[in-house]
N, CA, C and O atoms as a GROMACS GRO file, in nm:
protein
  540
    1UNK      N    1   0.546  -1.213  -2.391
    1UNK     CA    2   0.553  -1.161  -2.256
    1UNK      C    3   0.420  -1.193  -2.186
    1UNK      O    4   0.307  -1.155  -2.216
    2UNK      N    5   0.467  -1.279  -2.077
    2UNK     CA    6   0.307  -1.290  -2.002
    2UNK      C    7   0.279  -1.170  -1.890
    2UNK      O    8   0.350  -1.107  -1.811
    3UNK      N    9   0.122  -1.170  -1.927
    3UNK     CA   10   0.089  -1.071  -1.848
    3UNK      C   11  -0.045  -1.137  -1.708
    3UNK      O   12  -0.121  -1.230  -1.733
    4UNK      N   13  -0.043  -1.079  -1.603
    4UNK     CA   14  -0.128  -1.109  -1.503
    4UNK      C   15  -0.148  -1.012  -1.438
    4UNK      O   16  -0.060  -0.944  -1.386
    5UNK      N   17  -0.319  -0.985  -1.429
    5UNK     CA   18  -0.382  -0.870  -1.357
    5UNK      C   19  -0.455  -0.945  -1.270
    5UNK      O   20  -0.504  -1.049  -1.314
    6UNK      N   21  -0.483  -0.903  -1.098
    6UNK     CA   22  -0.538  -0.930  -1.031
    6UNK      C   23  -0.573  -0.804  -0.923
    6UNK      O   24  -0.506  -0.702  -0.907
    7UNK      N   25  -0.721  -0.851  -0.841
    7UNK     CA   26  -0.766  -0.760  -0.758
    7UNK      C   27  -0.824  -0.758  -0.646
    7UNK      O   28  -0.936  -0.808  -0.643
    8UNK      N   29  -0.782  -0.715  -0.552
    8UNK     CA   30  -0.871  -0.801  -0.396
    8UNK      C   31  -0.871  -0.621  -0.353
    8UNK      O   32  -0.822  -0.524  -0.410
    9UNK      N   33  -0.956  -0.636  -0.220
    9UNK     CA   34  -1.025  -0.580  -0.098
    9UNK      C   35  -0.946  -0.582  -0.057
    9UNK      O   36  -0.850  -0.654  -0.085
   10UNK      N   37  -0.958  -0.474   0.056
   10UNK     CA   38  -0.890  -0.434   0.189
   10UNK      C   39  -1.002  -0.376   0.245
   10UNK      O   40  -1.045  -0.269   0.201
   11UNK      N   41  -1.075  -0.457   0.373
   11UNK     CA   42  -1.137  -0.354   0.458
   11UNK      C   43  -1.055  -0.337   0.612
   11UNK      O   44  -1.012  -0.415   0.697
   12UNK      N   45  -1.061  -0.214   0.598
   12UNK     CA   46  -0.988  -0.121   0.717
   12UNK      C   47  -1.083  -0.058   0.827
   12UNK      O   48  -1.179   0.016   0.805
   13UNK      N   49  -1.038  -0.101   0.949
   13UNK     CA   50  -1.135  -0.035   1.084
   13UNK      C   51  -1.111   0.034   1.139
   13UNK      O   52  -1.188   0.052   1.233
   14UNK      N   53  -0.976   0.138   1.125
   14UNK     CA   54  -0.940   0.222   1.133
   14UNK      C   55  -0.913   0.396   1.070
   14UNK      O   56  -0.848   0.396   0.965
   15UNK      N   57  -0.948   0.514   1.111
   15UNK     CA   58  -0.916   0.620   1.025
   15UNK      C   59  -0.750   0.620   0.955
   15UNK      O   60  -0.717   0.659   0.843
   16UNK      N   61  -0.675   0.569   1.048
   16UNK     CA   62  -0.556   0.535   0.996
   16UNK      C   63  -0.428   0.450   0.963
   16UNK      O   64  -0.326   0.493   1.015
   17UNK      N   65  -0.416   0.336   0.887
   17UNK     CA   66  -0.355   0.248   0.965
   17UNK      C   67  -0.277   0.190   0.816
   17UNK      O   68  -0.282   0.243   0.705
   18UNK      N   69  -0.196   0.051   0.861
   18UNK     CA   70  -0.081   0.050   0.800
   18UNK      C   71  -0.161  -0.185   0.756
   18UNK      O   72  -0.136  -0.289   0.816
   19UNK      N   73  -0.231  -0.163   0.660
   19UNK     CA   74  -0.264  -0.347   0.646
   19UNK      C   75  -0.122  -0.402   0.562
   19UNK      O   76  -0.083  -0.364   0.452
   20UNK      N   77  -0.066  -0.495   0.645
   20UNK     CA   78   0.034  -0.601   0.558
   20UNK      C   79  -0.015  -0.669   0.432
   20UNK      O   80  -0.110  -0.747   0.438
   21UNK      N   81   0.041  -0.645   0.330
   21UNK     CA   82  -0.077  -0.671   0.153
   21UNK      C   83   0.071  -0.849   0.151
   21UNK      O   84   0.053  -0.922   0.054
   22UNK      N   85   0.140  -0.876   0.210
   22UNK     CA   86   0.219  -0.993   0.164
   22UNK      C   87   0.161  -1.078   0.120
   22UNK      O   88   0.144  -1.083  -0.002
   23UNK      N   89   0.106  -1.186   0.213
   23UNK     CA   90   0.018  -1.321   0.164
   23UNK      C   91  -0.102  -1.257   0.064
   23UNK      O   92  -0.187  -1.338   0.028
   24UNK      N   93  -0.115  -1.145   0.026
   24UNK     CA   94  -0.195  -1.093  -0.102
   24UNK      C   95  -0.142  -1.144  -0.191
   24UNK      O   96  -0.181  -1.242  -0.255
   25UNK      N   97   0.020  -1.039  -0.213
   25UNK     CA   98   0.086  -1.061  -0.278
   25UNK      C   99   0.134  -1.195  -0.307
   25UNK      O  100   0.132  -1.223  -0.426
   26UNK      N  101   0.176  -1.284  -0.227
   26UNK     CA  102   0.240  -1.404  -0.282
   26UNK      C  103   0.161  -1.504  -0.315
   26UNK      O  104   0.212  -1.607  -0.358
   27UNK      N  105  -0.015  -1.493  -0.299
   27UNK     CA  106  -0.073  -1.580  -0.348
   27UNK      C  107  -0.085  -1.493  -0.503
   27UNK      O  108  -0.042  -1.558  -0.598
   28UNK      N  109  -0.118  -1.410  -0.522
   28UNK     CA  110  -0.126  -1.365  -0.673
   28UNK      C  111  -0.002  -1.377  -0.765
   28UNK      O  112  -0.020  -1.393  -0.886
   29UNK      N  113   0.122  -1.369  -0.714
   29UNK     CA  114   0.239  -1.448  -0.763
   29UNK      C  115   0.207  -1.592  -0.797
   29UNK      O  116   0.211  -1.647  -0.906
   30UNK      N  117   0.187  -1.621  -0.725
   30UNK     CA  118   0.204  -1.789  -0.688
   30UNK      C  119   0.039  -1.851  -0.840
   30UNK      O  120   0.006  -1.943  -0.915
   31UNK      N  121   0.019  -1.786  -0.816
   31UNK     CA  122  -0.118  -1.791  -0.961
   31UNK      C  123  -0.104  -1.723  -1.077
   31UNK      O  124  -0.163  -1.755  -1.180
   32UNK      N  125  -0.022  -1.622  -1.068
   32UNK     CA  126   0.029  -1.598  -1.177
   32UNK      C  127   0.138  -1.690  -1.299
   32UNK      O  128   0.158  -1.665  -1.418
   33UNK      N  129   0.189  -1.792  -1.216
   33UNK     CA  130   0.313  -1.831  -1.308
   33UNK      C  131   0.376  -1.796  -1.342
   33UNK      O  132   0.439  -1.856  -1.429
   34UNK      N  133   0.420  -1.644  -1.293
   34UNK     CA  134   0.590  -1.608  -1.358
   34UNK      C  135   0.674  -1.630  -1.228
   34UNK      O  136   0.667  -1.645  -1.106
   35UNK      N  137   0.737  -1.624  -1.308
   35UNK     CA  138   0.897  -1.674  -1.225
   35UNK      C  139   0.995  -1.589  -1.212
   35UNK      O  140   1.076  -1.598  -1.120
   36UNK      N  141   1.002  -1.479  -1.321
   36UNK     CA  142   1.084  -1.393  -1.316
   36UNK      C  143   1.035  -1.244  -1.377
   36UNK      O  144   1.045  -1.236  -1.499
   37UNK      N  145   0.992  -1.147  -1.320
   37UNK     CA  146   0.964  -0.956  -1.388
   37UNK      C  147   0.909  -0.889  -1.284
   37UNK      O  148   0.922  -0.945  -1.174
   38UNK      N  149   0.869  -0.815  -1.286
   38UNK     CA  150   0.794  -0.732  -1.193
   38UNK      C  151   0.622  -0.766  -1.164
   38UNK      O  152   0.541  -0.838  -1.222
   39UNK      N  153   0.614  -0.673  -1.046
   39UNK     CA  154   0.493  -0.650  -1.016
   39UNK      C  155   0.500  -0.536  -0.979
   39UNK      O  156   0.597  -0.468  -0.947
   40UNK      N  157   0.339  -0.504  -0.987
   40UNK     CA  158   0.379  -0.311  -0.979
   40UNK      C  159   0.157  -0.348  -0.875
   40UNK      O  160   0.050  -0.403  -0.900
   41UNK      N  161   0.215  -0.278  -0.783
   41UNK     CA  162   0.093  -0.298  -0.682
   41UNK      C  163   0.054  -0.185  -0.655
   41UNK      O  164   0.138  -0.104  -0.615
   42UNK      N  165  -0.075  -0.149  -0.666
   42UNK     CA  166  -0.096   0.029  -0.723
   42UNK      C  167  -0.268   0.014  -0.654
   42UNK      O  168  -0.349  -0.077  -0.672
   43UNK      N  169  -0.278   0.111  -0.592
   43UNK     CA  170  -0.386   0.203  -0.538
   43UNK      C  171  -0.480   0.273  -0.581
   43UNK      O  172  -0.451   0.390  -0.605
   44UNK      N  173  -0.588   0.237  -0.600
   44UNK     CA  174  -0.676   0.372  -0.701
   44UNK      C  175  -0.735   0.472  -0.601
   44UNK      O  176  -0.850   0.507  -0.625
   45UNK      N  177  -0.678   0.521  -0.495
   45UNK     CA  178  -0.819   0.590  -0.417
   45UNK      C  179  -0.683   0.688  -0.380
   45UNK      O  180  -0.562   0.667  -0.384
   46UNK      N  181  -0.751   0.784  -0.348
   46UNK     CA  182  -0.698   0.971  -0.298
   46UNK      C  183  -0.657   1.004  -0.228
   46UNK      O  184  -0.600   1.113  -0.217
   47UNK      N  185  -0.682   0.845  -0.087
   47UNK     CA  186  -0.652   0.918   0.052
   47UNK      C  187  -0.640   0.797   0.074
   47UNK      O  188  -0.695   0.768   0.180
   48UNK      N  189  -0.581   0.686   0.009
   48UNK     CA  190  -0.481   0.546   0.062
   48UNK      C  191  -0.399   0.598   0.019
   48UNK      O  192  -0.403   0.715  -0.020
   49UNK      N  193  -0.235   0.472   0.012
   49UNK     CA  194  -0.169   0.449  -0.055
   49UNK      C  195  -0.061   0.307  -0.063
   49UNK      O  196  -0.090   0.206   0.000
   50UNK      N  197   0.042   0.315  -0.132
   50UNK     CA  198   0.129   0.188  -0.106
   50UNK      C  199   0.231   0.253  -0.045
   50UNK      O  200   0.275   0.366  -0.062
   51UNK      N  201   0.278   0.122   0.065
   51UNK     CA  202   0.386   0.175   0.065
   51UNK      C  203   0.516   0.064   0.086
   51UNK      O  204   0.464  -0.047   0.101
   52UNK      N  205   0.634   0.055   0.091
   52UNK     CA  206   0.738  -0.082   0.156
   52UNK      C  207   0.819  -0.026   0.287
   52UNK      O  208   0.876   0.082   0.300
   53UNK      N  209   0.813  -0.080   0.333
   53UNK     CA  210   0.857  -0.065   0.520
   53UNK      C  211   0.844  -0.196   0.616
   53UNK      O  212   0.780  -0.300   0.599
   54UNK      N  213   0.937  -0.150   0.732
   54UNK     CA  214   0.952  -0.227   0.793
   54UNK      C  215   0.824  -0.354   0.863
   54UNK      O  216   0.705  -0.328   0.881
   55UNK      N  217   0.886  -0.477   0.891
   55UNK     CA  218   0.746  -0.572   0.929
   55UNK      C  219   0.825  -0.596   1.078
   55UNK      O  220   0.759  -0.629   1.177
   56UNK      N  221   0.950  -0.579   1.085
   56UNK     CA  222   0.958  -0.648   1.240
   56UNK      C  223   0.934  -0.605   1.355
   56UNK      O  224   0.922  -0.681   1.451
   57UNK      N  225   0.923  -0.467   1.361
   57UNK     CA  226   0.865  -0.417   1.494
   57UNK      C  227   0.775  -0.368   1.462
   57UNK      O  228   0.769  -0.318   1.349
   58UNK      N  229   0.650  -0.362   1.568
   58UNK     CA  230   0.545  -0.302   1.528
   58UNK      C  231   0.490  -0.118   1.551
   58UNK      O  232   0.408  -0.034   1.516
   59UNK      N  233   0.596  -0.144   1.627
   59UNK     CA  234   0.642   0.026   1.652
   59UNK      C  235   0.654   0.103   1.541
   59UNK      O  236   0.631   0.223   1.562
   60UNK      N  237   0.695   0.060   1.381
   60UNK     CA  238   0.756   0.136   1.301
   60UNK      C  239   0.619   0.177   1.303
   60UNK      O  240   0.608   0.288   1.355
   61UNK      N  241   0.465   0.106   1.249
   61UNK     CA  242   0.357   0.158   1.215
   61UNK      C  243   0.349   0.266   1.351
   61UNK      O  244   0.327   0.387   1.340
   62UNK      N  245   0.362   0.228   1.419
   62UNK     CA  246   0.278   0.368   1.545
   62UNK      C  247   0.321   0.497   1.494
   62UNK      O  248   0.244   0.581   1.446
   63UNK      N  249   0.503   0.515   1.513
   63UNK     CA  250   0.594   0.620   1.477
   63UNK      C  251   0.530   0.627   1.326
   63UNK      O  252   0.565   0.735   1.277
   64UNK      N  253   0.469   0.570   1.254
   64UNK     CA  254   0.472   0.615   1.136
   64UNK      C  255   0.313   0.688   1.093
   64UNK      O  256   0.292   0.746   0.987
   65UNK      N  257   0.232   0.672   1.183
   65UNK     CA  258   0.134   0.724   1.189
   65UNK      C  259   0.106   0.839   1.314
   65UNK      O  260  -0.001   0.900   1.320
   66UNK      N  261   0.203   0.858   1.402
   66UNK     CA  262   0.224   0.951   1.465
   66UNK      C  263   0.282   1.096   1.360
   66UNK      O  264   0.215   1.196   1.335
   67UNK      N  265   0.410   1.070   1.318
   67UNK     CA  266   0.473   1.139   1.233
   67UNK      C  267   0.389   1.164   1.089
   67UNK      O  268   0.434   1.264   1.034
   68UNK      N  269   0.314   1.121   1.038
   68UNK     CA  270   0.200   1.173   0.931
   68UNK      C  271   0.123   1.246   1.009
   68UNK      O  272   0.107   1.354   0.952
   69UNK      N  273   0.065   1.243   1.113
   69UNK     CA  274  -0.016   1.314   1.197
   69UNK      C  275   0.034   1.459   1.213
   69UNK      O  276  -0.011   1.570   1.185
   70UNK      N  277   0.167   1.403   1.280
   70UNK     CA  278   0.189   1.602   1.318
   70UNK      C  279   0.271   1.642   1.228
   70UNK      O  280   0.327   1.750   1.248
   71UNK      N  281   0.301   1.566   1.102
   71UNK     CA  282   0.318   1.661   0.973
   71UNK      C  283   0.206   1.711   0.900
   71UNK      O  284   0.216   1.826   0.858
   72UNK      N  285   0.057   1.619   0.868
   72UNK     CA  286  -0.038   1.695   0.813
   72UNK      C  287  -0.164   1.671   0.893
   72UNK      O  288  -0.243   1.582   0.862
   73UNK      N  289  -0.182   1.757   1.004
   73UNK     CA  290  -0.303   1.767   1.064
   73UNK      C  291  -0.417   1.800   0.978
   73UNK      O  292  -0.411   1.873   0.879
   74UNK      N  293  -0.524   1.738   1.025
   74UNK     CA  294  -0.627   1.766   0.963
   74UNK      C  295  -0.692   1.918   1.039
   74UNK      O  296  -0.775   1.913   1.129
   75UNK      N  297  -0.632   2.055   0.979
   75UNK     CA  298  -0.672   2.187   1.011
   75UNK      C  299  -0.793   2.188   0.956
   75UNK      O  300  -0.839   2.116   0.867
   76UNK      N  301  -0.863   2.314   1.042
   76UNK     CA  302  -0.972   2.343   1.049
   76UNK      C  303  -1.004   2.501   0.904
   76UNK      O  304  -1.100   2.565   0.862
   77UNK      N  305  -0.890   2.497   0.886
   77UNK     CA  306  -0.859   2.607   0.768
   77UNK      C  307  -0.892   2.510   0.606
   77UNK      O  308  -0.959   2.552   0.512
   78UNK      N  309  -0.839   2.411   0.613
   78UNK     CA  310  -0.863   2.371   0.478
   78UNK      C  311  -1.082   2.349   0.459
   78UNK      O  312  -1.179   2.320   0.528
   79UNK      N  313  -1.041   2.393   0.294
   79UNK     CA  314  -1.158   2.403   0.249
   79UNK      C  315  -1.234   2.302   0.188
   79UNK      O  316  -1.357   2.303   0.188
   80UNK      N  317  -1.162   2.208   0.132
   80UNK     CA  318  -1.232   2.065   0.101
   80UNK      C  319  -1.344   2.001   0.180
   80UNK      O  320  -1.337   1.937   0.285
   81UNK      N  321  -1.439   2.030   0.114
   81UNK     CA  322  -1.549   2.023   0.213
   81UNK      C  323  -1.579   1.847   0.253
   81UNK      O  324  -1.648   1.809   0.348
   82UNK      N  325  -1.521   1.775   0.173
   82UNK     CA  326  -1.533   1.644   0.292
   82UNK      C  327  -1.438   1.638   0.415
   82UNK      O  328  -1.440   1.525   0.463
   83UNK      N  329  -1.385   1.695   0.458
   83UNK     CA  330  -1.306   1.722   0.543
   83UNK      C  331  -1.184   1.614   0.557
   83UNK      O  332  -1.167   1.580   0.673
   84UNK      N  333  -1.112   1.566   0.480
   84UNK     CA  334  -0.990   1.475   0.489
   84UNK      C  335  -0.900   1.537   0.382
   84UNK      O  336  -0.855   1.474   0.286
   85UNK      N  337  -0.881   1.641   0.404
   85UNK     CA  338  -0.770   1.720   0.324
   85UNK      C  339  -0.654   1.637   0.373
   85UNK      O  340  -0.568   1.611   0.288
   86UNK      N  341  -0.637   1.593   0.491
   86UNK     CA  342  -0.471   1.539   0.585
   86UNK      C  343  -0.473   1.433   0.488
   86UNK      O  344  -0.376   1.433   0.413
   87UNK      N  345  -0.567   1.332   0.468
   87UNK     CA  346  -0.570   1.196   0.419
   87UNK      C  347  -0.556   1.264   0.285
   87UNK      O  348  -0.434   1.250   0.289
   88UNK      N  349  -0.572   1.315   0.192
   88UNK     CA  350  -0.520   1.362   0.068
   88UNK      C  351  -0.368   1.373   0.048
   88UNK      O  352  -0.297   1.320  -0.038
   89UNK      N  353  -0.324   1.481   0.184
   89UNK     CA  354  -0.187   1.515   0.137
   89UNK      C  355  -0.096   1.388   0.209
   89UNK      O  356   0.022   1.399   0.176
   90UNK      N  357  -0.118   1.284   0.290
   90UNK     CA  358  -0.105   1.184   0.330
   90UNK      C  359  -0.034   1.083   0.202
   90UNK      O  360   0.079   1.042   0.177
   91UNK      N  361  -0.171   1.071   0.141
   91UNK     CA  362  -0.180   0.996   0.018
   91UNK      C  363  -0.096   0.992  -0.105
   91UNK      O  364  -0.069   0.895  -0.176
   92UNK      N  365  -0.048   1.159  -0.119
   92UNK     CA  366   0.017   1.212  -0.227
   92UNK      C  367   0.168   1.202  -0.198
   92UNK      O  368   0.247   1.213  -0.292
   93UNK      N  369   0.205   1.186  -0.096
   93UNK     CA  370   0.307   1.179  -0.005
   93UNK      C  371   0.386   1.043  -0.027
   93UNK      O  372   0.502   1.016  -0.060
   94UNK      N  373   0.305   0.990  -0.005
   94UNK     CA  374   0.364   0.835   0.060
   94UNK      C  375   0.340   0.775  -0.114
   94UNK      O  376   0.440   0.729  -0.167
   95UNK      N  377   0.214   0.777  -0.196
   95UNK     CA  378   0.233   0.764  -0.350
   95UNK      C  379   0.137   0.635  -0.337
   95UNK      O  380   0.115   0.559  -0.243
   96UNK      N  381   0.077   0.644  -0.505
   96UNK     CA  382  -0.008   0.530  -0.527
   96UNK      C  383   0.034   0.392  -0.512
   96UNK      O  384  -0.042   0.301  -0.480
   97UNK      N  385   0.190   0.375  -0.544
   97UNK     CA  386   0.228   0.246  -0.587
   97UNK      C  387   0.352   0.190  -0.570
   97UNK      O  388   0.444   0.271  -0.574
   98UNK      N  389   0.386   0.055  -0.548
   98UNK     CA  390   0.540   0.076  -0.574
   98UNK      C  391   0.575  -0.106  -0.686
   98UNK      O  392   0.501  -0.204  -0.691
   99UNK      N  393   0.665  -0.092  -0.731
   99UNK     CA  394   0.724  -0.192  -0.809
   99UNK      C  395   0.829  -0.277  -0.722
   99UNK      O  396   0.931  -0.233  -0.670
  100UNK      N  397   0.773  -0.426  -0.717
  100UNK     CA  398   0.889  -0.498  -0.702
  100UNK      C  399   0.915  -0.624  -0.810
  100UNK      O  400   0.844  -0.687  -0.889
  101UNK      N  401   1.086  -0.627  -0.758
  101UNK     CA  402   1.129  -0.762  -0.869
  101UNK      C  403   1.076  -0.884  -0.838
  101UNK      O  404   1.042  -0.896  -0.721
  102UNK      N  405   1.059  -0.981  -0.911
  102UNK     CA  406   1.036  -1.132  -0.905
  102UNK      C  407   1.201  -1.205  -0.933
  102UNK      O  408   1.293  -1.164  -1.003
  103UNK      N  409   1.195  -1.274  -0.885
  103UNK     CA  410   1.307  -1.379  -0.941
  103UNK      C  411   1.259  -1.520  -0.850
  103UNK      O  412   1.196  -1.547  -0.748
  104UNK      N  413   1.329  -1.583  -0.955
  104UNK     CA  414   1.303  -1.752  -0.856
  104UNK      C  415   1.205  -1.760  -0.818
  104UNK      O  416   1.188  -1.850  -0.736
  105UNK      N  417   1.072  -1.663  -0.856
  105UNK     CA  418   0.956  -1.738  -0.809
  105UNK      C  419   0.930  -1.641  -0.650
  105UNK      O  420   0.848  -1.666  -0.561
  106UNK      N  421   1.021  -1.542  -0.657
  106UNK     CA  422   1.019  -1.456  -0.526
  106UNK      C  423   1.005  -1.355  -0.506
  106UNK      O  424   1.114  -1.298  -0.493
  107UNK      N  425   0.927  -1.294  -0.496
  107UNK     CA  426   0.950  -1.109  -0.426
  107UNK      C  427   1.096  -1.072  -0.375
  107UNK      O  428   1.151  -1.150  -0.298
  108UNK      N  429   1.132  -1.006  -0.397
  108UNK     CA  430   1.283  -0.971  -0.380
  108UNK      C  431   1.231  -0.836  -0.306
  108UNK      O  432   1.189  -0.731  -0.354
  109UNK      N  433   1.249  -0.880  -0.173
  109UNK     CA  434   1.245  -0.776  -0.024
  109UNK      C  435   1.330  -0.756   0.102
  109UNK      O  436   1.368  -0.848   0.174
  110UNK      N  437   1.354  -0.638   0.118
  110UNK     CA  438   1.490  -0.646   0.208
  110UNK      C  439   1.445  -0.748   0.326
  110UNK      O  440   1.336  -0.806   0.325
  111UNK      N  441   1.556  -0.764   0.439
  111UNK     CA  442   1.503  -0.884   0.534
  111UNK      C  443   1.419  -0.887   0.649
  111UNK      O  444   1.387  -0.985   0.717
  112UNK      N  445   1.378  -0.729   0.665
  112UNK     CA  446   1.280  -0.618   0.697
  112UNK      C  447   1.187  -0.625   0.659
  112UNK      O  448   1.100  -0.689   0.717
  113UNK      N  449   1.163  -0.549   0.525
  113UNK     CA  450   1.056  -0.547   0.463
  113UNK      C  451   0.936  -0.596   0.452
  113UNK      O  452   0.916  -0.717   0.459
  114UNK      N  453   0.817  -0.484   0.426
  114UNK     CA  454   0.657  -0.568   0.370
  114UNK      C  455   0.647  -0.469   0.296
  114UNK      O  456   0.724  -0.375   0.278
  115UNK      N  457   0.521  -0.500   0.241
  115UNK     CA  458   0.450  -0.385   0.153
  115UNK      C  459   0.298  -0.386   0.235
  115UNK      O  460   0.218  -0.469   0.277
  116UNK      N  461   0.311  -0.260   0.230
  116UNK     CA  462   0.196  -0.218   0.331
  116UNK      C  463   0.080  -0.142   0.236
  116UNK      O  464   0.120  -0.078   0.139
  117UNK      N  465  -0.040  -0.148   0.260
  117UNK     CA  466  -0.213  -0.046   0.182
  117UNK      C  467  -0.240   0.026   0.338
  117UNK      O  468  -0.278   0.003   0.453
  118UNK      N  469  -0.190   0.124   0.251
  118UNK     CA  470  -0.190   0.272   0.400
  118UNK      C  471  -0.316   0.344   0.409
  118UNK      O  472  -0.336   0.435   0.329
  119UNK      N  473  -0.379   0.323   0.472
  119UNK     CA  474  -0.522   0.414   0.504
  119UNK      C  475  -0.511   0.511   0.596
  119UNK      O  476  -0.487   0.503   0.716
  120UNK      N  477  -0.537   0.622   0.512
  120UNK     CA  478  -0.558   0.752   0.578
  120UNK      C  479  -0.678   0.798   0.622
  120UNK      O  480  -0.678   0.883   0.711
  121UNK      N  481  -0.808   0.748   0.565
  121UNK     CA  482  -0.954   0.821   0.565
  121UNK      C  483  -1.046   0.695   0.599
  121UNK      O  484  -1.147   0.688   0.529
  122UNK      N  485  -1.028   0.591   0.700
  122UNK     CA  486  -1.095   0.504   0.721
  122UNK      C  487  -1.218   0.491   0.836
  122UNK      O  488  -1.257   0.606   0.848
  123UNK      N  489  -1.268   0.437   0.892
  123UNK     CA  490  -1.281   0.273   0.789
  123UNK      C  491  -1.330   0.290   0.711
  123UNK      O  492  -1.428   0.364   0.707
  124UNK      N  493  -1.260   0.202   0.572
  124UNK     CA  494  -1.362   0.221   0.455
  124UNK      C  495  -1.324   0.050   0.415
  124UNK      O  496  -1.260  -0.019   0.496
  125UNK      N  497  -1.372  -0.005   0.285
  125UNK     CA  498  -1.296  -0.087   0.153
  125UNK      C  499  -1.255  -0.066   0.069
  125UNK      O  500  -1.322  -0.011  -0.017
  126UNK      N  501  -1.140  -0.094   0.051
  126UNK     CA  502  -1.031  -0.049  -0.072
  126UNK      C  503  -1.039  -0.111  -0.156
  126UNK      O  504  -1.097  -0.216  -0.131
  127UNK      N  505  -1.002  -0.096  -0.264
  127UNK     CA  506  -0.920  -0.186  -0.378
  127UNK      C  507  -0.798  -0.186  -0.381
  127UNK      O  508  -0.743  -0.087  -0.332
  128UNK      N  509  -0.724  -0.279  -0.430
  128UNK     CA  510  -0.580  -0.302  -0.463
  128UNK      C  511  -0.553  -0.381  -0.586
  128UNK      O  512  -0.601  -0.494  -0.588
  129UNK      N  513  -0.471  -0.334  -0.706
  129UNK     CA  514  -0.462  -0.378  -0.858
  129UNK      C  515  -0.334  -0.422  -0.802
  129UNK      O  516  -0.262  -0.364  -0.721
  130UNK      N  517  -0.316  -0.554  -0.867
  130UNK     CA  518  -0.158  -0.613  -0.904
  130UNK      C  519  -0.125  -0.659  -1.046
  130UNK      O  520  -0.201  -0.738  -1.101
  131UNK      N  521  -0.034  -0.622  -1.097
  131UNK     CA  522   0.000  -0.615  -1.232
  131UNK      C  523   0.107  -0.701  -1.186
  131UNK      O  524   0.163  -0.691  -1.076
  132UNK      N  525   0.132  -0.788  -1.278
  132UNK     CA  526   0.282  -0.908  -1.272
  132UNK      C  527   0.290  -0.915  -1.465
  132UNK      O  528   0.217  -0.930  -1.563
  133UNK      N  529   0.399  -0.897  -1.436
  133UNK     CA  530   0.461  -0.885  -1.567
  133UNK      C  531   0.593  -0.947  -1.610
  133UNK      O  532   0.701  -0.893  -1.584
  134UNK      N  533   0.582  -1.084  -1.690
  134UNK     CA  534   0.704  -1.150  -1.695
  134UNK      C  535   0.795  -1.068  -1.753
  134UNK      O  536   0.751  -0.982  -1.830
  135UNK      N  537   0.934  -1.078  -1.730
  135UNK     CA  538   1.040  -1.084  -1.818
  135UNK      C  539   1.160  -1.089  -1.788
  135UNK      O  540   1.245  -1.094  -1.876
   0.00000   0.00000   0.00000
């Protein structure tokens, strides 16, 4: 079973925002040499995350960072003293990671779809791990 680990940056200029990880992704495919298993694209930080959603309008990101907003405001009640409790429960929400299939040498994504590195607590630089895993 072949295995391929890879790792790039994301710097973000925004406190909140939605970066397209694709041409990440398909060049680390595309160097990996498998042809056919998963990849599993995973987040190490508290107050990012992954996520898969729409790429054709750009509206989905607005509505989608509107609607995290006035579900977890950043209140003046929470005690976490760096103050991004919102970008925590943001983070935990939406999840570190997600898995997609390979076949033919392809990401298998609806006709919609991207995979998005969601920043909640920015600007900062991220990391992003990609695991590709034949089989």
């Amino acid at each position: 079973m072949n295995q391929t680990f890879f790792t790039f940056d994301i710097t973000t200029n925004e406190k909140q925002s939605f970066t397209n990880l694709d041409r990440n992704l398909h060049h680390a495919l595309e160097r990996s040499g498998v042809h056919n298993g998963i990849m599993v694209v995973y987040c190490p930080h508290t107050t990012a995350a992954i996520t898969i959603n729409e790429n054709a309008d750009p509206d989905v990101k607005t509505d989608l960072k509107f609607g995290l907003d006035e579900t977890f405001p950043n209140k003046p009640e929470y005690v976490h003293m760096e103050g991004n409790s919102d970008g925590h429960m943001k983070s935990s929400v939406v999840g570190a990671s997600e898995t997609l299939i390979i076949t033919d040498d392809h990401l298998i994504l609806g006709t919609w779809q991207s995979v998005y590195f969601c920043e909640f607590d920015g600007p900062r630089t991220r990391t992003v791990h990609v695991k590709i895993i034949e089989g």
